[in-house]
PyMOL commands that place a pseudoatom at each C-alpha (Angstrom):
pseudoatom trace, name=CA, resn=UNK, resi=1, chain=A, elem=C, hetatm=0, pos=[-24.104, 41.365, -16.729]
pseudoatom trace, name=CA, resn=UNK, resi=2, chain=A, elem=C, hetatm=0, pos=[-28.057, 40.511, -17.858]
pseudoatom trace, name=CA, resn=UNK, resi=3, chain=A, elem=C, hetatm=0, pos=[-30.370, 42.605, -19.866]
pseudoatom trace, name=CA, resn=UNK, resi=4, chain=A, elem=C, hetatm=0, pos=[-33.394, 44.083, -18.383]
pseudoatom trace, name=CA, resn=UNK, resi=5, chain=A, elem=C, hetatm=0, pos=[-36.089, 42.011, -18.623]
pseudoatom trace, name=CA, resn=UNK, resi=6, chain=A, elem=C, hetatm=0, pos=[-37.978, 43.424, -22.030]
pseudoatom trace, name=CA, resn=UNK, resi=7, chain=A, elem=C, hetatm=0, pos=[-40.683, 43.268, -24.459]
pseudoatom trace, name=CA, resn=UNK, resi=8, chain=A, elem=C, hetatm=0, pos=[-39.920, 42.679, -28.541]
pseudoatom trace, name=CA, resn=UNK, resi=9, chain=A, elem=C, hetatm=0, pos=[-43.148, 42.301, -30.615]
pseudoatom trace, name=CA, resn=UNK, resi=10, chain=A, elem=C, hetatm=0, pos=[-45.178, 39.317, -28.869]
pseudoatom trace, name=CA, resn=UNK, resi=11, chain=A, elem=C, hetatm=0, pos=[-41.606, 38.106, -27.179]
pseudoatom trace, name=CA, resn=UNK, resi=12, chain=A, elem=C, hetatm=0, pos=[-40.194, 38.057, -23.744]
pseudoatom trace, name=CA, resn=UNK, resi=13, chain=A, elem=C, hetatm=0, pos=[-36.632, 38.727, -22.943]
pseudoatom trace, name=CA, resn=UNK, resi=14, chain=A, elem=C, hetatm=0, pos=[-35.553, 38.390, -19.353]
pseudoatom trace, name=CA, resn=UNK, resi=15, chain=A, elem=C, hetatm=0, pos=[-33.476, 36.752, -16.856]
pseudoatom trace, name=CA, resn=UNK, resi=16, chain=A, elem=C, hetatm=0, pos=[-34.004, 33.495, -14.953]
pseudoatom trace, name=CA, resn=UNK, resi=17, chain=A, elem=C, hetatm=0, pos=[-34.016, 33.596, -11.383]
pseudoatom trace, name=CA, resn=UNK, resi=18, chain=A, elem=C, hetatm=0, pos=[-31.274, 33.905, -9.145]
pseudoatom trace, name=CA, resn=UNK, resi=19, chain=A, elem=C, hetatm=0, pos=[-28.669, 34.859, -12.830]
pseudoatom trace, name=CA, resn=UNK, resi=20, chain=A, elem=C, hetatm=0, pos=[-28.960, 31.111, -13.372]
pseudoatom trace, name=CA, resn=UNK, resi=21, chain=A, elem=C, hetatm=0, pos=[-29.359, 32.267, -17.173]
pseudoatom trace, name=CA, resn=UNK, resi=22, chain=A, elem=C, hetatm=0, pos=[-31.524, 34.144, -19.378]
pseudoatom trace, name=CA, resn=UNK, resi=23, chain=A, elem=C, hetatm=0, pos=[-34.482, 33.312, -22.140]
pseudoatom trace, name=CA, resn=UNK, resi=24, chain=A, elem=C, hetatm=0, pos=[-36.377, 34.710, -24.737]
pseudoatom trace, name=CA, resn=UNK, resi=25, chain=A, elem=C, hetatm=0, pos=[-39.972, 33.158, -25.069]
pseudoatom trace, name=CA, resn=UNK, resi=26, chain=A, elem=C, hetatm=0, pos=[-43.403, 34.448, -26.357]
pseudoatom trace, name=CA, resn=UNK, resi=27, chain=A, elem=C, hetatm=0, pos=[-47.112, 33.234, -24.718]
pseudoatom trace, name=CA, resn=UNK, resi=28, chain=A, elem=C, hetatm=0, pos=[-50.091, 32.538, -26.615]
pseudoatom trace, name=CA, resn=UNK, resi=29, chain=A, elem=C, hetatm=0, pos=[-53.870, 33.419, -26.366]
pseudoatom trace, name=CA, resn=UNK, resi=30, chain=A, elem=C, hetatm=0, pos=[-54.084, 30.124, -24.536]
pseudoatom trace, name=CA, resn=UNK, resi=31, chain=A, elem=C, hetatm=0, pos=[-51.067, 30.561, -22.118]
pseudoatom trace, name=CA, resn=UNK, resi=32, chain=A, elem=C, hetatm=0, pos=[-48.847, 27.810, -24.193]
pseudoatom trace, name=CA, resn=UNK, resi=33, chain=A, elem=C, hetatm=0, pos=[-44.929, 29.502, -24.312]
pseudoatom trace, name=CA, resn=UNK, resi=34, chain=A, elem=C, hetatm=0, pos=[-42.483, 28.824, -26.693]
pseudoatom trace, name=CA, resn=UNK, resi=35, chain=A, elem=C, hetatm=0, pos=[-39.299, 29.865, -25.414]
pseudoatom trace, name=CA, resn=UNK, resi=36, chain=A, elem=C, hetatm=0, pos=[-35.318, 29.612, -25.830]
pseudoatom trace, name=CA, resn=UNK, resi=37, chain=A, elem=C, hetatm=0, pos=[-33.924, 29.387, -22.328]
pseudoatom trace, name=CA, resn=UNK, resi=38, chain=A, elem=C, hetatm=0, pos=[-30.184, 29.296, -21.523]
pseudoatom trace, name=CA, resn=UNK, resi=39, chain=A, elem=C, hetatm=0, pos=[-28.325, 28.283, -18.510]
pseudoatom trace, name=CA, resn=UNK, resi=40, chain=A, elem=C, hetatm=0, pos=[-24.944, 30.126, -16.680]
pseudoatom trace, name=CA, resn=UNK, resi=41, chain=A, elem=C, hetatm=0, pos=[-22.582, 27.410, -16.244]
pseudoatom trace, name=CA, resn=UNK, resi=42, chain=A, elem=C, hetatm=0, pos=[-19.435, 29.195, -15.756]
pseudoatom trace, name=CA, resn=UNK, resi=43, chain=A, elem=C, hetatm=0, pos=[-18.246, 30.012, -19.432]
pseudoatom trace, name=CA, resn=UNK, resi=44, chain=A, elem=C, hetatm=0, pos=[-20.841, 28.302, -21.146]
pseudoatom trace, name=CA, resn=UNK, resi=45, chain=A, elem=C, hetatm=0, pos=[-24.256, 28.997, -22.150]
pseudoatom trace, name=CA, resn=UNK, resi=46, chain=A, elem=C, hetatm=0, pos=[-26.121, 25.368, -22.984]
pseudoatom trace, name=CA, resn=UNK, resi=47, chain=A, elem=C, hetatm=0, pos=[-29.160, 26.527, -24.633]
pseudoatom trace, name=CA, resn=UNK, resi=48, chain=A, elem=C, hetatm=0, pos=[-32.460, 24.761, -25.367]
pseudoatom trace, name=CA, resn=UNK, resi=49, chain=A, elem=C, hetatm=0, pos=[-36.038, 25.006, -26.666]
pseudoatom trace, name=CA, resn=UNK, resi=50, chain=A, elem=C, hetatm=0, pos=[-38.503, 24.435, -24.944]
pseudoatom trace, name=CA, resn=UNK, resi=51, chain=A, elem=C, hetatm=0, pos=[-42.421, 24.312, -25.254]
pseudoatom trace, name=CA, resn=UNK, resi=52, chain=A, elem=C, hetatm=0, pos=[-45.528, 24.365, -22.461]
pseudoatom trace, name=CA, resn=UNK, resi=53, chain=A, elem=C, hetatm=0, pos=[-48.518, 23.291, -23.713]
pseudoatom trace, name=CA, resn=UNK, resi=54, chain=A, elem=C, hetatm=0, pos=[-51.789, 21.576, -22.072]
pseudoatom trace, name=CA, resn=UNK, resi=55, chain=A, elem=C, hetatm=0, pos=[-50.964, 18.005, -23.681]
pseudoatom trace, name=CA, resn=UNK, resi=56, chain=A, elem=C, hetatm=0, pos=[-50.354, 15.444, -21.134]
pseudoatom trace, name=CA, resn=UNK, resi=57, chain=A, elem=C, hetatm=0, pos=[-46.995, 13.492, -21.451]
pseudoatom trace, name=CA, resn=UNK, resi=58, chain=A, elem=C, hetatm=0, pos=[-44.998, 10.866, -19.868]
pseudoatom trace, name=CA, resn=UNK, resi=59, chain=A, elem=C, hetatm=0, pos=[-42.050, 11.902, -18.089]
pseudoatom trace, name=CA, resn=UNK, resi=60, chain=A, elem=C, hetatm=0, pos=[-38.710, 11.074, -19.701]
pseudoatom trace, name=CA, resn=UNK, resi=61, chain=A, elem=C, hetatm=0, pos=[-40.507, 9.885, -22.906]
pseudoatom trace, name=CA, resn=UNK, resi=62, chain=A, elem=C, hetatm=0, pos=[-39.762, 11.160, -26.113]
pseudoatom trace, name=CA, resn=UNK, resi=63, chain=A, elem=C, hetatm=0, pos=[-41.954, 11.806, -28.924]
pseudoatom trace, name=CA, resn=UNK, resi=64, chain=A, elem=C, hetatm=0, pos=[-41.582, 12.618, -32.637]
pseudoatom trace, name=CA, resn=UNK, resi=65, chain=A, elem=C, hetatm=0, pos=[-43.334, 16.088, -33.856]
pseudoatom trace, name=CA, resn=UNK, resi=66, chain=A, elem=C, hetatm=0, pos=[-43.648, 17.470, -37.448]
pseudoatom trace, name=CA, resn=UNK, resi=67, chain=A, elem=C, hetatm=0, pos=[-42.737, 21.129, -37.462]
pseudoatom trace, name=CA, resn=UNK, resi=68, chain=A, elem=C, hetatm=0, pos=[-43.273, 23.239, -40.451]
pseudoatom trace, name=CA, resn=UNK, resi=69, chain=A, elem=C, hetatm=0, pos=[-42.751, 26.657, -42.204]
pseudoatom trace, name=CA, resn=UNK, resi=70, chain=A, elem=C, hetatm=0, pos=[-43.426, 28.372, -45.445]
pseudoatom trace, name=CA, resn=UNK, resi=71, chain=A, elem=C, hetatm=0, pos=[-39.877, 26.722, -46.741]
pseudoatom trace, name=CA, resn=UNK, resi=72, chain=A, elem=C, hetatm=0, pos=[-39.729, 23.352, -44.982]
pseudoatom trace, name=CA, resn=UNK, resi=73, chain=A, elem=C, hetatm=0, pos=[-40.762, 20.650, -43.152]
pseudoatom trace, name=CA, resn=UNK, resi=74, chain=A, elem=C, hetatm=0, pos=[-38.912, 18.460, -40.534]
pseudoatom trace, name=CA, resn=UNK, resi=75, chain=A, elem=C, hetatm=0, pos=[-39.714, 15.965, -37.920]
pseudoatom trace, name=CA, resn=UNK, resi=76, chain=A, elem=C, hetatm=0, pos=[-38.194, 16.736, -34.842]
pseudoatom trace, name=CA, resn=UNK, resi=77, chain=A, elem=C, hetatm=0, pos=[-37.650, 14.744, -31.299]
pseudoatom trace, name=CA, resn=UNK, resi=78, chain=A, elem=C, hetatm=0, pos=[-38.743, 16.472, -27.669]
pseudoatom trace, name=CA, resn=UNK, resi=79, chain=A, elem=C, hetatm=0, pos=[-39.275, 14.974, -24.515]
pseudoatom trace, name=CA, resn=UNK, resi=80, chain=A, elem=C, hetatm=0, pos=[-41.477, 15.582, -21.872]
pseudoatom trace, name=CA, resn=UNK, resi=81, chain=A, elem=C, hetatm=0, pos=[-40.030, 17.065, -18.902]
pseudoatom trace, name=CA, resn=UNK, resi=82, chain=A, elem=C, hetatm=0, pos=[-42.832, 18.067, -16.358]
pseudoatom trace, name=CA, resn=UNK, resi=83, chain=A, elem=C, hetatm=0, pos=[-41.951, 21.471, -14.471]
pseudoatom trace, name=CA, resn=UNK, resi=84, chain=A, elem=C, hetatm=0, pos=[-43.421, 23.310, -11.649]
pseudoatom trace, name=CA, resn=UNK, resi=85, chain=A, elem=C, hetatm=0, pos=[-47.182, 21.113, -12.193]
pseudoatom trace, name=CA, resn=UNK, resi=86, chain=A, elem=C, hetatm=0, pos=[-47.010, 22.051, -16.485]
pseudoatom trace, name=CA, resn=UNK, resi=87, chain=A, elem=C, hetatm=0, pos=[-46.063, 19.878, -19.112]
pseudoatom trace, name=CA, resn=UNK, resi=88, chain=A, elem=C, hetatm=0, pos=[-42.578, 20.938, -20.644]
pseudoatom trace, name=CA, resn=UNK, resi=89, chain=A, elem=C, hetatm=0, pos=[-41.462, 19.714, -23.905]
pseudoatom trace, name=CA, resn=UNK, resi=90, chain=A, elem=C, hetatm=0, pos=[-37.690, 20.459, -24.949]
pseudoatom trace, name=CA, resn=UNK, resi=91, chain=A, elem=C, hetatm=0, pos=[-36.508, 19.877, -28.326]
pseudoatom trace, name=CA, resn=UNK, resi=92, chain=A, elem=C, hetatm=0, pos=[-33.635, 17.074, -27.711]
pseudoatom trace, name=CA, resn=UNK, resi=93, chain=A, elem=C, hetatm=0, pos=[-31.892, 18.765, -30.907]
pseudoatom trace, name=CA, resn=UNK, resi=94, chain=A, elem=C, hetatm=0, pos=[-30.705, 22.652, -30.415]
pseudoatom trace, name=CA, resn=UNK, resi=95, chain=A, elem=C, hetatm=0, pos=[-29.043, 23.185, -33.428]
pseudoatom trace, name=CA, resn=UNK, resi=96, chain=A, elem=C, hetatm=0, pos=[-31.828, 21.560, -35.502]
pseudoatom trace, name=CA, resn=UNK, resi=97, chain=A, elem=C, hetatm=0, pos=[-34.576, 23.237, -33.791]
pseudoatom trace, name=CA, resn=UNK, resi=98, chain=A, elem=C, hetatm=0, pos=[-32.492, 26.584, -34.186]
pseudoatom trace, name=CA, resn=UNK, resi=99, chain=A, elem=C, hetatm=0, pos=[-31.812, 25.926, -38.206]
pseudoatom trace, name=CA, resn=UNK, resi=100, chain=A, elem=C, hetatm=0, pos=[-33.734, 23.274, -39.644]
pseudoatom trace, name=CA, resn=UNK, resi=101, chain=A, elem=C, hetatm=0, pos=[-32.699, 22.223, -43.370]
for i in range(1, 101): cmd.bond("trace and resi %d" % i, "trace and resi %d" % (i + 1))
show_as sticks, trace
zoom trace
C-alpha cells in the first residue's frame, strides 16, 4: 500500500511508523527538515507542512513568517508544536503553504 522509503534529489520519501501515513521532507547542512507529512485516517489523507529548526518557541503559540520566492512573497501563520525534544513548526494553512498567490 506505501512506497519504499526513497531518495529524490536532496528529498526524502518514506513512510511513518507503524503505516500511520507517509511524508516527503528534505534536511539541511544544519539538520533543520522541511517536510510534507500526511496522516492515514481511514479514507483521508490530512496533510501538513511542517518545519524543525533550532529556534525556541512557545508551545501552542502562533507566529507570523514571511516566506518568499523568485515570483512572490506572502506572510504565512505556523505554530509551534514541540515533538520528540525539537521544535516543530506547522504551517496552520495547507493549501496556502502548498500554492501561495
Amino acid at each position: 500500500m506505501w512506497a519504499k522509503a526513497q531518495a529524490v534529489g536532496d528529498w526524502r520519501i518514506g513512510n511513518l511508523d507503524a503505516g500511520a501515513g507517509m511524508y516527503a521532507a528534505t534536511v539541511n547542512e544544519t539538520q533543520s527538515v522541511l517536510g510534507q507529512f500526511c496522516q492515514a485516517e481511514g479514507d483521508d489523507f490530512p496533510c501538513y507542512w511542517l518545519l524543525s529548526i533550532d529556534i525556541d518557541c512557545e508551545p501552542g503559540q502562533s507566529y507570523i513568517v514571511l516566506v518568499n520566492a523568485d515570483h512572490s512573497a506572502v506572510p504565512l501563520e505556523m505554530l509551534c508544536a514541540p515533538l520528540a525534544k525539537a521544535n516543530r513548526y506547522a504551517f496552520r494553512d495547507f493549501d496556502l503553504t502548498s500554492s501561495p498567490p
